[in-house]
Structure formats: C-alpha cells, structure tokens
C-alpha positions as a printed Julia matrix, in Angstrom:
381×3 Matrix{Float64}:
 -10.03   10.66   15.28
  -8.24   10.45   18.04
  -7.13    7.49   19.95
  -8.38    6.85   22.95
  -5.74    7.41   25.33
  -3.72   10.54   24.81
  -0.69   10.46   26.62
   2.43    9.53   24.61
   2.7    10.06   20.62
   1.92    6.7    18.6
   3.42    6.74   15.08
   1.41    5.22   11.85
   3.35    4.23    9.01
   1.49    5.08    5.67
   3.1     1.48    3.84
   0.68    2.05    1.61
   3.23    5.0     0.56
   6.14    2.51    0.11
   8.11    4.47    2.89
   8.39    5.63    6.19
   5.91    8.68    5.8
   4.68    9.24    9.07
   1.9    10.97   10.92
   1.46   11.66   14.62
  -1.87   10.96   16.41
  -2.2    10.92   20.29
  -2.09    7.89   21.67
  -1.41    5.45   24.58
  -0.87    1.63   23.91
  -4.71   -0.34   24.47
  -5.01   -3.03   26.28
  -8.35   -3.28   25.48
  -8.91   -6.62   23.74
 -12.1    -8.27   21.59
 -14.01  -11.07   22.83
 -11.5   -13.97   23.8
  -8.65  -11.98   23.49
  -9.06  -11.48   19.91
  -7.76   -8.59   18.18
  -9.21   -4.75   19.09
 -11.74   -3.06   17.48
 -12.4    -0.11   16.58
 -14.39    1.0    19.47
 -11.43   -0.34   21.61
  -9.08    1.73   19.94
 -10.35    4.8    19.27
 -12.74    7.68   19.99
 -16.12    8.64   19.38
 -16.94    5.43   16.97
 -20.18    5.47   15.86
 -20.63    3.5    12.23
 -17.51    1.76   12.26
 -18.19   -0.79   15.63
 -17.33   -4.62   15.64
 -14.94   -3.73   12.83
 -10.86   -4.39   13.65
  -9.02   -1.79   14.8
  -6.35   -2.07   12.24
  -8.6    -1.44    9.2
  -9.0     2.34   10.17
  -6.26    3.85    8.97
  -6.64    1.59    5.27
 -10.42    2.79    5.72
  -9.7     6.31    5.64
  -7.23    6.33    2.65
 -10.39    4.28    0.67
 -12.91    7.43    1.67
 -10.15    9.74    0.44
  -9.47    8.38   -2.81
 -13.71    7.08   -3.47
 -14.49   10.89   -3.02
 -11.66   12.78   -3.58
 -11.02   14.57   -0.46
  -8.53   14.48    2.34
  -9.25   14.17    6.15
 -10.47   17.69    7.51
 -13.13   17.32    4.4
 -15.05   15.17    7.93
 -12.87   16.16   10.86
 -11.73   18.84   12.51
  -8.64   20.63   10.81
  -6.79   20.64   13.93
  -5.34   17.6    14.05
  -5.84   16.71   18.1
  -9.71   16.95   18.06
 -10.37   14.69   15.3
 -12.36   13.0    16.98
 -15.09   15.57   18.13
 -17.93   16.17   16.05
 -17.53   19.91   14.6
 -18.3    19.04   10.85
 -21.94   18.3     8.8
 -19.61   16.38    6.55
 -18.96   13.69    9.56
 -22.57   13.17   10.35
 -23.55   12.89    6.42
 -20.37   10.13    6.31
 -21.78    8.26    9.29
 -25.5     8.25    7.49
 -23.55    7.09    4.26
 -21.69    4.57    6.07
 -25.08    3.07    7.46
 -26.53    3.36    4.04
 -23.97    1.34    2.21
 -23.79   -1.29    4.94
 -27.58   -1.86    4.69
 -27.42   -2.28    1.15
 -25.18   -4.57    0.99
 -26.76   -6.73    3.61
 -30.43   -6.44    2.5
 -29.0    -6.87   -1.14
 -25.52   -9.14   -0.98
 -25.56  -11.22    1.49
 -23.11   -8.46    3.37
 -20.71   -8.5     0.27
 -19.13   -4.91   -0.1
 -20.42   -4.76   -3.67
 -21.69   -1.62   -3.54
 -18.91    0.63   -2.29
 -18.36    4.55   -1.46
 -16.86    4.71   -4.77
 -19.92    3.01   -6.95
 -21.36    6.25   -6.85
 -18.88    9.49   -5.8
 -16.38    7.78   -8.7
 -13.72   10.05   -7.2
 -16.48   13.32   -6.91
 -17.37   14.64   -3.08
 -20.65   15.02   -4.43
 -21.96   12.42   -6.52
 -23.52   12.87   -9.94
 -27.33   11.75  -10.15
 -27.73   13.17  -13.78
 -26.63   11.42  -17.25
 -24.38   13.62  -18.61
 -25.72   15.45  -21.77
 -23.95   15.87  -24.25
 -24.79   17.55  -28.48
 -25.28   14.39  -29.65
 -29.27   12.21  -30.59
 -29.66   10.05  -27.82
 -29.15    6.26  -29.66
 -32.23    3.76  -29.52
 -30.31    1.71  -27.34
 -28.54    2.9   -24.69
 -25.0     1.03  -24.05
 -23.52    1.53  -20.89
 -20.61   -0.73  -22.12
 -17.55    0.03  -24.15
 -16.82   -2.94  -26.35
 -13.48   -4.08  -26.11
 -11.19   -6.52  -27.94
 -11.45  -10.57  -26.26
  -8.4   -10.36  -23.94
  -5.55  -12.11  -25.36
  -5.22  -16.12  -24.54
  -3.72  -17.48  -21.22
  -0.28  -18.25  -22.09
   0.54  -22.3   -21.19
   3.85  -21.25  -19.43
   3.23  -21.69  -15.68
   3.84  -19.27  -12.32
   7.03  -21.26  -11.29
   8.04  -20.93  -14.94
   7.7   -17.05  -14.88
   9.29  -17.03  -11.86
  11.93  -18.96  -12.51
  12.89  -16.86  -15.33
  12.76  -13.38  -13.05
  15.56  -14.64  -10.98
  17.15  -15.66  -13.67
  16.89  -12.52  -15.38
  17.77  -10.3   -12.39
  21.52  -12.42  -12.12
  20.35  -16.19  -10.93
  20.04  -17.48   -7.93
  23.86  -18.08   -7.26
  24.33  -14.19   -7.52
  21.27  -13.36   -5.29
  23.43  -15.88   -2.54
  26.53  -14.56   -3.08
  25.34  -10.94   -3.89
  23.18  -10.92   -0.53
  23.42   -7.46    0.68
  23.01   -4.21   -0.9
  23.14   -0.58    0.33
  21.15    2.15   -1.62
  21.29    6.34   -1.49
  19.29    8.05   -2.8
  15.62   10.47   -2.78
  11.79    9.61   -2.77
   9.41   12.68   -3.91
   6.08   13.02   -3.51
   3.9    14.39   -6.39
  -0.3    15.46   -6.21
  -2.13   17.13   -9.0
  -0.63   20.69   -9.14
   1.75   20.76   -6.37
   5.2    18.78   -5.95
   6.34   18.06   -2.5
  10.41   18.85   -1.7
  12.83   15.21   -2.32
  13.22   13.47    0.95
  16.64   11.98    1.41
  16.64    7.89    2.36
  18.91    5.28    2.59
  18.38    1.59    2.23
  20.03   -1.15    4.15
  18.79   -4.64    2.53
  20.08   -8.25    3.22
  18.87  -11.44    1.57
  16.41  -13.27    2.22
  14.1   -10.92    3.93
  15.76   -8.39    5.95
  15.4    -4.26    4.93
  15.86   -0.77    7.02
  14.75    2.2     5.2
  15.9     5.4     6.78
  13.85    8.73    5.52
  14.92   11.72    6.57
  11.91   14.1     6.38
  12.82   17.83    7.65
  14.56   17.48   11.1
  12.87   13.65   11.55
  14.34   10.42   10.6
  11.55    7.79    9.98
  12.76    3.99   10.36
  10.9     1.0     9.49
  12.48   -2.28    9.21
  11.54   -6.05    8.98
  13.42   -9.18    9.89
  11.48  -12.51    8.64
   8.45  -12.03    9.97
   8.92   -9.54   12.38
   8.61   -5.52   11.2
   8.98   -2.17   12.65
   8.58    1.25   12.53
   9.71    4.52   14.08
   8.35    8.24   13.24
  11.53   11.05   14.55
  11.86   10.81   18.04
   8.15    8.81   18.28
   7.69    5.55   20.43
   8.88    2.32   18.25
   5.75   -0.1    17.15
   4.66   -3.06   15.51
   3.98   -3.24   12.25
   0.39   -4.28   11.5
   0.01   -7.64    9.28
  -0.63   -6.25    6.55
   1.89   -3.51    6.84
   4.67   -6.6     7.05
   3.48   -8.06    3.94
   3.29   -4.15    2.01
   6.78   -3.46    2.95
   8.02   -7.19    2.11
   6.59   -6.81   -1.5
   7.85   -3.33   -1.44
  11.15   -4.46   -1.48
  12.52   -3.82   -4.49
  16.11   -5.9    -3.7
  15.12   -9.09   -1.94
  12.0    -9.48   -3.72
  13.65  -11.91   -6.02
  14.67  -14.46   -3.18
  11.49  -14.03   -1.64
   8.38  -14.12   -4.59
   7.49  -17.85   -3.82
   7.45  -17.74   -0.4
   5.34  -14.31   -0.4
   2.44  -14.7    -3.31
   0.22  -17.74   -2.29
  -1.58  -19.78   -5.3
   0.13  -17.75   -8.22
  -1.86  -18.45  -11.53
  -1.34  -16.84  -14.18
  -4.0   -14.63  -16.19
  -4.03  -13.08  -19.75
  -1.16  -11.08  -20.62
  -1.22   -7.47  -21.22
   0.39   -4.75  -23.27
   1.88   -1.84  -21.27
   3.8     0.48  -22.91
   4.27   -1.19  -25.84
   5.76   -4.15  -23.97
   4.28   -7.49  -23.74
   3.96   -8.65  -20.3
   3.2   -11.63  -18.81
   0.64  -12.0   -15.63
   0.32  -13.4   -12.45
  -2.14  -12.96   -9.89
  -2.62  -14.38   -6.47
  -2.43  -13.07   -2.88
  -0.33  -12.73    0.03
  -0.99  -13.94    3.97
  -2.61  -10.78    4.66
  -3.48   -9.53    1.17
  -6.5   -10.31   -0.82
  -4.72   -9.83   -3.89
  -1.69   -9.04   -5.42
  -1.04   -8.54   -9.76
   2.86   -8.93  -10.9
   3.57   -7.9   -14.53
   6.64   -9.55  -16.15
   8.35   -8.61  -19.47
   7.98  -11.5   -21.78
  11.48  -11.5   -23.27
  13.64  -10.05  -20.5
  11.7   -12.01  -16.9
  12.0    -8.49  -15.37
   9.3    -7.66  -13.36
   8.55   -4.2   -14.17
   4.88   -3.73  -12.32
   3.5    -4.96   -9.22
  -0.67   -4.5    -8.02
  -1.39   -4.97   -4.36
  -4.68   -3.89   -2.64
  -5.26   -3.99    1.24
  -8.56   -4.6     2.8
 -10.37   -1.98    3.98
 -14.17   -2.32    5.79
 -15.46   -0.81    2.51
 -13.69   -2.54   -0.53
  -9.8    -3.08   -1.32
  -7.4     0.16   -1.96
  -5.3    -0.49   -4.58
  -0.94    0.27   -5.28
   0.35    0.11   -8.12
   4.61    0.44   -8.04
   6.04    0.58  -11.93
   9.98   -0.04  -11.56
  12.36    1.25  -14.24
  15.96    2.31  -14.82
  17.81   -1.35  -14.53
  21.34   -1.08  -13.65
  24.06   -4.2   -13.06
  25.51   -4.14   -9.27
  27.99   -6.73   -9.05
  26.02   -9.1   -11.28
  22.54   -8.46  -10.01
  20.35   -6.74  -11.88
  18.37   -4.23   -9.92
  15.68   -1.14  -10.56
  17.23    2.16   -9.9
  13.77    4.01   -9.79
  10.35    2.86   -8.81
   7.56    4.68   -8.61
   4.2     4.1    -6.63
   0.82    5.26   -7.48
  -2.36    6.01   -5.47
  -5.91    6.87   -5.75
  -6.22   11.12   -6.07
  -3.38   11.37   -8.39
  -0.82   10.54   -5.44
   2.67    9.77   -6.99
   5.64    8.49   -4.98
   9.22    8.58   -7.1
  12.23    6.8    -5.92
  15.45    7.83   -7.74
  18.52    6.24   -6.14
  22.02    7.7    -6.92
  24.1     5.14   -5.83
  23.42    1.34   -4.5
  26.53   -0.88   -3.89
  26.88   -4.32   -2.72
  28.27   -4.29    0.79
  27.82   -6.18    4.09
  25.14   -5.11    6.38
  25.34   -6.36   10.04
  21.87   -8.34   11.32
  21.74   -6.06   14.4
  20.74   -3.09   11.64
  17.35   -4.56   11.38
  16.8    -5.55   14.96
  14.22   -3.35   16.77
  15.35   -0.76   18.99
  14.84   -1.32   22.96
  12.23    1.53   24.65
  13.53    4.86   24.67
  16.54    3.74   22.29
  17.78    5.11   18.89
C-alpha cells in the first residue's frame, strides 16, 4: 500500500528484525490526526483502506508481517509486485484478504465479545490455502478421536522470585559495579539473514552502546547505511540517504530489549510485573522463567540458565489488529570484555523460517560520546 502522500521517501524500520533493515515506501509526513488529536489511523495514513478502518496507523506494518507468517506468503502474494502501486487493486488475492478480514472480525464479535481468538492463523496454520480435510493417514481410525497430545504436568513454579533471578543475571554478566564502570562498549561485526533454501549475503554493522540506555547500530547494506538509535526514551531511525523518523512505541521498546549490552542495567526498568512461570528445559539446560510485559508490549518471555543467571533466550510479541507476532532472539558465544560478560552471537527468529545471525568479531570497551546517539537535524548525516 502506498501512503497517502507521495512526495518524499519515508523509511520503516523492520525492529521486528533486530536491525536497521529497511524498506522504502512513498510517503509524505500526515498531518492527518484521529478524533481529538489522537493518534492516525489507518485510513489517515494510507491508501485505498478498505477492512482495516478505525484501526491505528502504526499497527500496519506489524499487521502485514502477522498475514505473512499465518499464511506463508510475502507481500505481492495481495499486492501489486511493483512496489509503488501497492496500493491499487490488481490482485484476486487482495479482494479474497479483505472478505477474510471481514470474516474473522465478525466472528470474533458475534462469538468473543471482539476478542481476536480466532485469528488468520487458526485455520491457514502457515498454508495460503487452508486445509478443510483430516488428514488420512494407513492407520484404523481409534473410537475416540483425540485432538490432544498428552504431555508431562509442567514442572513446579520455582519459589525464587523475579528480583531474585534478576539479581543474579547482573551478577552473572560482571555485577553491577562493572556494568558502572564498564559503561560503554563498541562492537564489529556481521548480521546474515537466512530463509528456507536461500541465504542472504553478511551485512557489515557496527554497534555504539552506552549504559543505561543509549545504542546506535550502523548497517551497512549494499551502498546504504541504515541508522537507528535510542537515547532514554527517545529512538530513531534512518534508511541510506532516506528522511530521519521517529521510532514508533513499540519499535522503542523492540530495540531497547534488543539490546544485547545494556540490557542488564535496564531489565527492571523495561519488563513491568515480572512473575515467574514454570521452568523449562532447552537444550539440555535448565532454565528458569519469567514472563511479563513491556510499556508497549503485551508480553515478553526471558529464559535464564539456572546455574550460570545468563539469560540465554528472550520472547517478545507486538500487537498486531489480528493477534500478537512473536520474536524469539537465542544469545550464545559468552566472552569476558573487561570484566563484563557479554554474548558474542545472537540470533533472532521469525515466523516463515526467517533467521537473523549476529556474529561479532570484535567488541571492546571504549568511550562513546552522547552526541553519537542524538538525532540528526533535517537534511543532516
């Protein structure tokens, strides 16, 4: 789709990617505002909405990645395939989405009360074209039919508390005295992206982070450099030579968990009403639990090991108008920089087999100046 205004090139960060992968769309800034100056909506922002009106105008993008990954497709499976008339209506596929859209949205509020309980993915499971038909196979049909896998009772809630848990990650990654001193850390290094059946060239990126919550990425994708940044509570982001914008709320609180070096200093103040849940086995490692959410986040799942503190997974899903999308970033490869300890590779996962490695080569302590992270003035690099 194309925004509604086509004058200047607007850049969307993918966060839900973990980095600066950027698209361009056409677009002019909207002034366009809801009722009492509330946020946009979709029919504010963008073209030719038909099935997604009265819902916010930051949910698209997130919306789109949940129809990719509940059916398995990518975008020109609906829109055009060239990407500047995305928003005209040259595919059956749209106007079968739109009558799919109106379906699910009528179930749910003839049936739940307008809960999204039944999704796009309750029945495509990851299939453009969902299966209506039990699947046969050589086998007598049993009396009964289960359409439940019994599994083992989940293990027992361990009595050791959030705080305790993490307490014991800062610990474990050099205690709090290191994270003050230690406050600043630059990283080199690559970030690949990996599909079923086709690998994607290494992208080159540095990382500029400085305790307690300030972090530039720098991606270098063919001749582009893609920036995003945050300072506090205030994030960026910049696609090659592409207008500087905002980063959405939900984008600030992605690339704030995403941050593999100041996470430590910064857990408490990010996950609201931690609790912890039954432990789980992953990889042959016992790991303890914690669930909660973030400001803009309905949820967020952080996996600790029980003997070392490190956190070695981290869950987040973002709100979409159809049901969450889920992340899931496993880190690995611990190395000791100047007393912290710190992952040397993390890699993120997605719906449709989507795999995002980060390898760094080299991360050092070293000073970072404040005006790194600072956003750059109009027309500025």
């Amino acid at each position: 789709m194309n925004l509604k205004s086509i004058n200047s090139l607007w850049t969307i960060l993918t966060v839900t990617l973990g980095i600066a992968l950027v698209v361009s769309v056409n677009h002019r800034v909207v002034s366009a505002q809801g009722a009492a100056g509330s946020e946009p909506l979709m029919e504010d922002a963008f073209e030719n909405i038909a099935s997604l009106n009265g819902e916010p105008a930051h949910l698209m993008l997130p919306t789109m990645f949940y129809f990719e990954g509940a059916l398995g497709v990518g975008c020109t499976y609906c829109h055009d395939d060239n990407n500047t008339r995305r928003d005209l209506d040259t595919k059956e596929t749209k106007d079968i989405a739109r009558q799919m859209i109106d379906m699910v949205n009528t179930i749910n509020e003839n049936s739940f009360n307008g809960e999204n309980q039944v999704t796009c993915f309750t029945c495509h499971q990851g299939q453009a074209i969902p299966s209506s038909v039990p699947v046969v196979i050589n086998a007598e049909v049993p009396p009964k039919l289960e359409y439940t896998v019994p599994v083992p009772a989940p293990a027992a809630i361990p009595s050791i508390t959030a705080t305790e848990i993490f307490d014991d990650y800062v610990t474990a990654v050099g205690g709090a005295s290191v994270l003050q001193s230690v406050s600043s850390l630059t990283a080199e290094g690559t970030v690949t992206q990996r599909r079923p059946g086709r690998d994607f060239a290494a992208q080159r990126l540095e990382i500029s982070a400085k305790a307690p919550s300030m972090k530039l990425t720098e991606t270098q994708a063919g001749q582009n450099q893609n920036l995003v940044a945050y300072s506090g509570s205030d994030g960026w982001a910049r696609g090659g030579n592409g207008n500087v914008r905002d980063l959405r709320r939900e984008e600030l609180d992605v690339t704030r968990l995403e941050d593999a070096f100041n996470l430590p200093a910064q857990l408490v103040q990010l996950i609201r009403s931690p609790q912890v849940d039954h432990p789980e086995v992953v990889g042959g490692r016992e790991l303890y639990v914690v669930t909660g959410s973030t400001e803009n986040l309905p949820s967020v799942k952080l996996y600790f090991e029980k003997y070392s503190g490190l956190l070695v997974r981290l869950v987040y899903f973002i709100d979409t108008s159809f049901g969450p999308y889920p992340t899931q970033i496993d880190y690995r490869d611990f190395r000791d920089v100047d007393g912290r300890t710190v992952p040397y590779s993390w890699i993120v996962s997605q719906s449709r087999g989507r795999e995002y490695t980060y390898a760094m080569q080299n991360v050092q302590a070293s000073e970072v100046d404040d005006a790194r992270f600072v956003r750059p003035a109009a027309g500025g690099q």
